[in-house]
C-alpha positions as a printed NumPy array, in Angstrom:
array([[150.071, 165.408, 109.024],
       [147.04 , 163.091, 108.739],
       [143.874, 164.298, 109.67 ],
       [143.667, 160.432, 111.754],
       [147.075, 161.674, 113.455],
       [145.768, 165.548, 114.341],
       [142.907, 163.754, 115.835],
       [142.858, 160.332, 116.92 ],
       [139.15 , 159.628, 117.743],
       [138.094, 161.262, 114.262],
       [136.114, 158.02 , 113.712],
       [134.427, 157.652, 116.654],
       [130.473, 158.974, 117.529],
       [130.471, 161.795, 119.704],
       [128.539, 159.959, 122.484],
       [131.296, 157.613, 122.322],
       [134.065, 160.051, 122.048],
       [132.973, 162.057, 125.29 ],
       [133.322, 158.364, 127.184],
       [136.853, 157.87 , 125.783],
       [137.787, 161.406, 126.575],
       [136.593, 160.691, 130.244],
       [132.976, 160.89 , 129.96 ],
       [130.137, 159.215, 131.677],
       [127.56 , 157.041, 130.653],
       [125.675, 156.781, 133.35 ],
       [125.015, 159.058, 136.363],
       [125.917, 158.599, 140.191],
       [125.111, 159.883, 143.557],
       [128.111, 159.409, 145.381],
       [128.268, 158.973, 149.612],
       [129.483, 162.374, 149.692],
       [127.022, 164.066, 148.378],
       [128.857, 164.755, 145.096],
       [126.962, 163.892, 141.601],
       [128.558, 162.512, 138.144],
       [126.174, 164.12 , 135.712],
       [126.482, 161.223, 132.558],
       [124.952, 161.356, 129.516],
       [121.845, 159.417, 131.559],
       [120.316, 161.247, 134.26 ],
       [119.768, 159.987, 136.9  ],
       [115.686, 160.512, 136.834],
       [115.706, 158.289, 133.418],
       [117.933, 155.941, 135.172],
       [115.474, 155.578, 138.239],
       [112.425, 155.602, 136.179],
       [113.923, 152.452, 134.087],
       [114.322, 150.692, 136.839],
       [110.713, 150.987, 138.341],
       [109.181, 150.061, 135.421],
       [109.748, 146.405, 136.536],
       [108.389, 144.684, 139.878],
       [111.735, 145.022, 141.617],
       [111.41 , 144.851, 145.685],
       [113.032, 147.055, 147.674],
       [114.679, 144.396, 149.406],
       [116.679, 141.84 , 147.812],
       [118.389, 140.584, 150.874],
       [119.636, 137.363, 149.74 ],
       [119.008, 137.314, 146.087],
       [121.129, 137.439, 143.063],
       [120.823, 139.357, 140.583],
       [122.801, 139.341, 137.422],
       [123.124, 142.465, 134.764],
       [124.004, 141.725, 131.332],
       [125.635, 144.95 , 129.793],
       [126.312, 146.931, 132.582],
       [128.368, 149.587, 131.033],
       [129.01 , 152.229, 133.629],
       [127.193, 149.989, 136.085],
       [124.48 , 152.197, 138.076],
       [121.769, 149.192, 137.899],
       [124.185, 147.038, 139.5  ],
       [124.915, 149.222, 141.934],
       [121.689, 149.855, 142.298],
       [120.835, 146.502, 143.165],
       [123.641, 145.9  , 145.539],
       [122.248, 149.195, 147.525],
       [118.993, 147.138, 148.128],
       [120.504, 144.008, 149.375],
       [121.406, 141.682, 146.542],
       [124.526, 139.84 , 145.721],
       [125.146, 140.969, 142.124],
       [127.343, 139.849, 138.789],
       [127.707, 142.478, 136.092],
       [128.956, 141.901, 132.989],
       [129.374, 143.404, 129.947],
       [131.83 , 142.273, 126.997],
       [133.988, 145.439, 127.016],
       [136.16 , 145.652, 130.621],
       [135.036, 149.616, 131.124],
       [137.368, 151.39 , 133.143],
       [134.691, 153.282, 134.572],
       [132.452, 150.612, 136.592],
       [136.01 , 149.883, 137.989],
       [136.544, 153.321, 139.122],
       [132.853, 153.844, 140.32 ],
       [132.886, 150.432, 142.251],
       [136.444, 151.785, 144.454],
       [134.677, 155.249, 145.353],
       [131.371, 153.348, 146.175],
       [133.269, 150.67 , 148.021],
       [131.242, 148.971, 146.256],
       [131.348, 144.455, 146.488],
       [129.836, 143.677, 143.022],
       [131.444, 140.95 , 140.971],
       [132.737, 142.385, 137.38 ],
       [133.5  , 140.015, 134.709],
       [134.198, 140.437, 130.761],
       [131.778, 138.702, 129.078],
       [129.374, 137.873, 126.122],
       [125.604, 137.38 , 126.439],
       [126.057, 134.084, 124.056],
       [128.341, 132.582, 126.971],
       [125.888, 132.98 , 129.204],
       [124.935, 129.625, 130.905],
       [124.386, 128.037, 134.243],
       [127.859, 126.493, 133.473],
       [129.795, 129.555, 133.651],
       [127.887, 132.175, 135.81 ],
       [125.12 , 130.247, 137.658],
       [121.719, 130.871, 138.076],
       [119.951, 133.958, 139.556],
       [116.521, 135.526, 141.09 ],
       [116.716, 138.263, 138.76 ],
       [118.368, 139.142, 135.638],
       [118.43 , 142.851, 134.237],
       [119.059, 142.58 , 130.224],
       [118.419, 146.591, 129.647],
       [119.219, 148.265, 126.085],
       [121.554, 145.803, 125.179],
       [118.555, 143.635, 122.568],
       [118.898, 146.051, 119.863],
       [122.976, 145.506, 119.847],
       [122.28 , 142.097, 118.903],
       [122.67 , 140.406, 115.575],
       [121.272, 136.852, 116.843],
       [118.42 , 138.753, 120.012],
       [116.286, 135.473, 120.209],
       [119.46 , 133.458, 121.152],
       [120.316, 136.039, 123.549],
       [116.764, 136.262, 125.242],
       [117.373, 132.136, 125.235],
       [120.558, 132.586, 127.727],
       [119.148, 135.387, 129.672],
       [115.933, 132.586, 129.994],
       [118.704, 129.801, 131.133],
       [120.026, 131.969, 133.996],
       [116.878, 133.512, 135.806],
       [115.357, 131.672, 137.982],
       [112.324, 134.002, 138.915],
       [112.548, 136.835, 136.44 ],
       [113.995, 138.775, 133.705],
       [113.872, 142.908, 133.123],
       [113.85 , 143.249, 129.638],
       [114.384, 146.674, 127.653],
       [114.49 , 147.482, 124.29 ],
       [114.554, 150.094, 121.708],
       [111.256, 149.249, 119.607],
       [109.734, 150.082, 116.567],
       [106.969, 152.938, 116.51 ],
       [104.719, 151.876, 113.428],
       [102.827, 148.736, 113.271],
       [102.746, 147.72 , 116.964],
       [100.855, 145.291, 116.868],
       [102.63 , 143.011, 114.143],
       [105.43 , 140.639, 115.056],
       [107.579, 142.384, 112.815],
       [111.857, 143.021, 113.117],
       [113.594, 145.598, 111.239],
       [117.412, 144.309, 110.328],
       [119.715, 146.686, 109.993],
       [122.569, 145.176, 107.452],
       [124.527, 148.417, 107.775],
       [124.457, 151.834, 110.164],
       [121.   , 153.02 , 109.172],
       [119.507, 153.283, 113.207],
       [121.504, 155.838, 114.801],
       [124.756, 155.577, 112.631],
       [126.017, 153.269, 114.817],
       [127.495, 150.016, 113.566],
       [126.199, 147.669, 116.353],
       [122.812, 148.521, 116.347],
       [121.556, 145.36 , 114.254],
       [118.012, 145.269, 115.167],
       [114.475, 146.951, 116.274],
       [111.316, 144.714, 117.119],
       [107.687, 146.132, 117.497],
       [106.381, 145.626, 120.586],
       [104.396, 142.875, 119.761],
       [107.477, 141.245, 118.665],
       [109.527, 141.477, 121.645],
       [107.222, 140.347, 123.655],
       [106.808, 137.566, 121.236],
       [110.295, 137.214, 121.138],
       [110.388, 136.666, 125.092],
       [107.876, 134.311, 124.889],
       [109.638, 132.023, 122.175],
       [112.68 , 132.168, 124.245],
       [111.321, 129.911, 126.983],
       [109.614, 132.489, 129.515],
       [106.339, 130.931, 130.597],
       [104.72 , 134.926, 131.289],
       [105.592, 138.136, 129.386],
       [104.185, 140.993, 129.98 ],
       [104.386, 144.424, 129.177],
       [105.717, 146.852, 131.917],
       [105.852, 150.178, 129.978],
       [106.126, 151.885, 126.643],
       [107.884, 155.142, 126.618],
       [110.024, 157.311, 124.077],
       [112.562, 155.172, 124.054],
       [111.386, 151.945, 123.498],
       [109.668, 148.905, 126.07 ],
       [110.426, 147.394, 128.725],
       [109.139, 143.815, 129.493],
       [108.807, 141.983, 132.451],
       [109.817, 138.033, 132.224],
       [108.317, 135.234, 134.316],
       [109.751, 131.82 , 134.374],
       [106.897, 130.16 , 136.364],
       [102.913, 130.182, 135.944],
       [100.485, 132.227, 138.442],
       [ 99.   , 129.639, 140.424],
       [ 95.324, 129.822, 139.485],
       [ 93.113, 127.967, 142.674],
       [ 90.243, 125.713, 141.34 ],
       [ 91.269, 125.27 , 138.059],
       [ 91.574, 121.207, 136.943],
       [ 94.626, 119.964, 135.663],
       [ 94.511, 118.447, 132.539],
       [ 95.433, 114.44 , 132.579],
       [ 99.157, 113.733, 131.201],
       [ 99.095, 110.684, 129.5  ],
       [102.723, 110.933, 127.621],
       [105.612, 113.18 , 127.132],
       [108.437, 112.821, 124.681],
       [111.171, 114.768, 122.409],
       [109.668, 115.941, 119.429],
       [112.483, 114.882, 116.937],
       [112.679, 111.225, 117.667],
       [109.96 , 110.519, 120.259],
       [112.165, 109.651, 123.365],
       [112.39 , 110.498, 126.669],
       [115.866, 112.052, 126.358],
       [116.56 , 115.976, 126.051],
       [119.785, 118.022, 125.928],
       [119.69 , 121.247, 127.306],
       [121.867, 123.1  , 125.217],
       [119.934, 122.247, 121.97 ],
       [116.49 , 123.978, 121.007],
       [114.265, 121.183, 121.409],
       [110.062, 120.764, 122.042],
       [108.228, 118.338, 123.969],
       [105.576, 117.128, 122.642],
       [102.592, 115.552, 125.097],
       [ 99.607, 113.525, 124.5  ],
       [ 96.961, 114.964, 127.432],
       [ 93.049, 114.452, 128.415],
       [ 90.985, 117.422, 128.556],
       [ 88.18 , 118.958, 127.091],
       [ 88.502, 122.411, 125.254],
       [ 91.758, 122.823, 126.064],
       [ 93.974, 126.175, 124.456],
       [ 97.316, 127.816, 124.563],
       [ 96.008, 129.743, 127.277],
       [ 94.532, 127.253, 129.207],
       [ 97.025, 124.952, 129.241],
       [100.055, 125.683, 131.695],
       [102.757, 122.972, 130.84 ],
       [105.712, 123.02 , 132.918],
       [108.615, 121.164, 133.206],
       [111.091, 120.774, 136.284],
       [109.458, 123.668, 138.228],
       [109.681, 126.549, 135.48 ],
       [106.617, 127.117, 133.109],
       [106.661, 127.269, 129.485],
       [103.954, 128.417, 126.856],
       [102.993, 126.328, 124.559],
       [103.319, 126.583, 120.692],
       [100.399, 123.872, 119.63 ],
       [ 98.01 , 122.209, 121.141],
       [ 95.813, 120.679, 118.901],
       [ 92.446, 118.389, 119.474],
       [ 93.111, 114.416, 118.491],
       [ 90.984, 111.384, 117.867],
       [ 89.597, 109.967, 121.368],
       [ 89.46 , 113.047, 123.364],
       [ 93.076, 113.658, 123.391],
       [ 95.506, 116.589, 122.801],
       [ 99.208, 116.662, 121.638],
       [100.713, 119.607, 122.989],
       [104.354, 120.766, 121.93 ],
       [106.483, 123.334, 123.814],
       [110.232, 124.311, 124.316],
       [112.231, 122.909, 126.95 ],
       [112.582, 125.622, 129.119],
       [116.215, 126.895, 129.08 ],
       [118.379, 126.366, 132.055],
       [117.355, 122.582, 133.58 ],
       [120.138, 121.139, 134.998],
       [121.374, 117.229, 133.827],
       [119.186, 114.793, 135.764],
       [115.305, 113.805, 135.638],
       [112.526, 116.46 , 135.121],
       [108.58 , 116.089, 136.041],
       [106.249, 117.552, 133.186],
       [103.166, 118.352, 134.504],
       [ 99.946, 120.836, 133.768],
       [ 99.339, 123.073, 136.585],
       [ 98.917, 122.502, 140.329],
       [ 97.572, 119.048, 141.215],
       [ 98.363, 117.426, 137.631],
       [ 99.873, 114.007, 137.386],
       [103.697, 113.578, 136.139],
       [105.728, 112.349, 133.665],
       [109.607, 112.045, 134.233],
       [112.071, 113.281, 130.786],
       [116.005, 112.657, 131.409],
       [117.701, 115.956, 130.541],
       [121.642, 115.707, 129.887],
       [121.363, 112.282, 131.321],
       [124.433, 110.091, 130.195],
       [123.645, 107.073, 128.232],
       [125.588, 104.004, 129.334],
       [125.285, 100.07 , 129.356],
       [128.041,  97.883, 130.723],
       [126.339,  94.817, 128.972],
       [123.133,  93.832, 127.388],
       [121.343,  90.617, 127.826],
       [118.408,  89.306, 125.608],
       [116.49 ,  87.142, 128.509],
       [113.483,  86.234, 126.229],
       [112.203,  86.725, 122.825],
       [108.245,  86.233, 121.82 ],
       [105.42 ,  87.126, 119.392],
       [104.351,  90.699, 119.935],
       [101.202,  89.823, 119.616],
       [100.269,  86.033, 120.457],
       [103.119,  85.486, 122.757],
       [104.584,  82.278, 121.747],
       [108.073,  82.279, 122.972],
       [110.992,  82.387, 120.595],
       [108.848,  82.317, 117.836],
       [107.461,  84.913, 115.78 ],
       [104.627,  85.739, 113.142],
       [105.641,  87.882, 110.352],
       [101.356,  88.332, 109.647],
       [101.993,  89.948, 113.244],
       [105.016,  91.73 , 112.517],
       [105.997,  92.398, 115.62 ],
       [108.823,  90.921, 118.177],
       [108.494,  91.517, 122.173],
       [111.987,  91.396, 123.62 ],
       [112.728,  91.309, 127.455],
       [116.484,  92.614, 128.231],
       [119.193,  92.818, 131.128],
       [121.457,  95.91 , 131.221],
       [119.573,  99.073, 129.645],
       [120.169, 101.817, 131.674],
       [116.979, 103.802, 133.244],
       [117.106, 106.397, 130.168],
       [116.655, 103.617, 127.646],
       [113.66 , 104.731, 124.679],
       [113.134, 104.169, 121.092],
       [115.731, 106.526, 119.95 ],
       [118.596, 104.789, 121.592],
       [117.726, 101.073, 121.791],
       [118.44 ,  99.268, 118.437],
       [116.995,  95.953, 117.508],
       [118.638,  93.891, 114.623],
       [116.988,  90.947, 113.154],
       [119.85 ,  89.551, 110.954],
       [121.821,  92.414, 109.301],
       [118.578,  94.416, 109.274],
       [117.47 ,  97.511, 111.486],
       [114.216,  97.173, 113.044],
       [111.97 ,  99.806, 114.558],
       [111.453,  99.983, 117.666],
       [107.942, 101.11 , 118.857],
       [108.378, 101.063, 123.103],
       [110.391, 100.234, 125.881],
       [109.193,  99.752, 129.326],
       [110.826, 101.047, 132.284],
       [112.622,  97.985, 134.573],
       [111.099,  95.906, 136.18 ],
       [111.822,  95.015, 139.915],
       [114.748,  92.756, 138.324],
       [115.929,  95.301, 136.261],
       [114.58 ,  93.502, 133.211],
       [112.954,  95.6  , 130.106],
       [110.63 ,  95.145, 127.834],
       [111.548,  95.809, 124.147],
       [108.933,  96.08 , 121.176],
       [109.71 ,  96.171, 117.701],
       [107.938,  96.42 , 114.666],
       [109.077,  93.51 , 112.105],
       [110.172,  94.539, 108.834],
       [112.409,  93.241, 105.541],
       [112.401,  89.31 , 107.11 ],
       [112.385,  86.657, 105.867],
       [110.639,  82.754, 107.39 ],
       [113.188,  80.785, 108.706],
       [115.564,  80.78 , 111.659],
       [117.217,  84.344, 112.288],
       [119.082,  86.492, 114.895],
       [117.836,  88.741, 117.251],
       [119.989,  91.159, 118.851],
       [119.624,  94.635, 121.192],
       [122.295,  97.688, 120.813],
       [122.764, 100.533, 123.284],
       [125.282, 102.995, 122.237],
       [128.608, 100.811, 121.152],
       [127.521,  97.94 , 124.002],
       [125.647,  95.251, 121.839],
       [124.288,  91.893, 123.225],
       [124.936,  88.623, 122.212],
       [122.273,  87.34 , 119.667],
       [119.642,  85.027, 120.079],
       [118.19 ,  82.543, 117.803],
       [114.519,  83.252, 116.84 ],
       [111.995,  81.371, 114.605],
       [109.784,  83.788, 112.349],
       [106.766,  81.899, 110.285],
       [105.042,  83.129, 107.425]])
């Protein structure tokens, strides 16, 4: 006989092979008085949880906690008044058991922290994402969906690195070196988690407590109001990659915005956008006074229009997030110089064409408005928002035409108008 037939968890860790043999994980204080002594205590289990600013009461919250194994923080959090999803992407038999003999109401679903999203589990006041980092072969896209889901907070705990703390520095693990366990993948410093949970999309990180086995991080999605403290002026904001006003929230993409302010920082600036915060990556000084200053789209938005502003009191700008892009026709209603303004006819010295057209939807910008002059492209450098008869105007930069009589047409998606016949002079 086999030695895999004599004993059939011969490959399996022994911390593992006491839970398949009936073990615990965690530990529980049942209404009885009775005690499941796991592997945890139930001091390190309590002392985990008040590292982070938790209230007492969360009457009326939700919490959700990502990796739940055995389940005692959900629990935990159900005791002091929250509505709570756990979830972890093995279906352990023993949160099901522990739930029945605590009578227990929180929602248990199978599931992986990449399929996290607003779309399938909503958003909540709190998220716990405890010892589960280190599991991870891809942890920055996991601290991403954890971002997308909390709406106040996130309680973030990690094995760490000991040496060279204070480097953003990640040990990969290609094979079982940490702990001889196959799905540990990764270790951060603590400087690098914490940079980590910044680059994900939190707007606040900060460190809650470093103890033997690793940190634990507290995540805010908003900025601390700070009283007295003048806004910087927003002048522009727009997508990084092709300088429109449109975003989609499942992609990683920056905004980029061109502000007024004197001696302005990363840590003086507090950009947010649609209520949560977000810190930035760049802000740089420009020619006239100005700033550009580029951040992430915080995670989680949901499809519509989003103000960007800087801090309490600053002015807004409006970016369409998930918005769909539509025209049901397109009408060119006048064509002129872009810079002299004669009408239907235009200077190639000026090289440039004003346009004004009927039918682009509000979310119209640069990146999705085409202008043809003939069978060329053209680029187009603005479009305005509607006018009170829905009207826009359309600039384009003239390029690779010819004098003579040519035609001008406008694109949106597969919708393009009828062209127009325009006179451009050398």
């Amino acid at each position: 006989m086999s030695p895999q037939t004599k004993d059939p968890l011969w490959y399996v860790p022994e911390w593992r092979r006491r839970f398949l043999e009936g073990g615990w994980w965690h530990s529980f204080e049942l209404p009885d008085g009775a005690v499941i002594r796991g592997v945890s205590d139930l001091d390190a289990q309590k002392m985990r949880i008040a590292q982070f600013p938790i209230p007492d009461d969360l009457s009326g919250r939700r919490v959700l906690d990502i990796g739940a194994w055995d389940g005692w923080f959900s629990f935990e959090m159900e005791r002091r008044g929250a509505e709570v999803l756990a979830i972890d992407r093995f279906d352990n038999p023993r949160f099901h058991e522990i739930r029945e003999r605590l009578g227990s109401r929180v929602e248990y679903r199978r599931l992986d922290v990449y399929d996290v999203s607003p779309r399938t589990v909503g958003q909540f006041d709190i998220v716990l994402f405890m010892g589960v980092l280190y599991h991870l072969k891809h942890p920055l896209l996991a601290l991403e969906r954890v971002c997308g889901v909390a709406r106040e907070m996130a309680a973030v705990e990690s094995f760490v690195l000991g040496e060279q703390e204070e480097r953003n520095l990640l040990e990969f693990f290609e094979d079982d070196e940490l702990g001889g366990q196959v799905d540990n993948w990764c270790a951060p410093t603590t400087a690098c988690l914490l940079a980590l949970c910044r680059t994900a999309g939190f707007a606040r990180v900060e460190l809650a407590n470093r103890h033997g086995f690793g940190a634990a991080v507290t995540c805010y999605r908003k900025w601390e109001r700070q009283a007295g403290v003048d806004a910087p002026q927003l002048l522009a904001a727009a997508n990084a990659d092709d300088f429109g006003i449109n975003f989609r929230s499942g992609a990683d993409q920056y905004v980029v915005c061109c502000v007024q302010g004197a001696g302005l920082s990363r840590d003086s600036v507090h950009p947010e956008v649609g209520g949560y915060g977000i810190r930035p990556v760049s802000v740089n000084a420009v020619e006239g006074g100005n700033y550009f200053v580029s951040f992430k789209l915080p995670p989680g938005l949901t499809a519509g229009w989003h103000e960007v502003r800087f801090g309490t009191g600053g002015n807004a700008v409006e970016i369409a997030v998930d918005v769909d892009r539509a025209a049901d026709h397109l009408e060119i209603k006048g064509v002129c110089d872009g810079v002299s303004w004669k009408p239907s006819q235009v200077s190639l010295a000026n090289g440039f064409l004003s346009l004004w057209v009927e039918g682009l939807p509000e979310n119209a910008d640069i990146a999705n408005v085409r202008v043809d002059v003939g069978p060329h492209r053209q680029v187009v450098t603005f479009v305005g928002g509607p006018d009170a008869s829905g009207i826009h105007q359309v600039n384009a930069r003239v390029e690779r035409c010819a004098a003579g009589a040519r035609e001008v047409s406008v694109s949106f998606g597969d919708v393009r108008s009828a062209g127009m016949a325009v006179e451009f002079m050398v």
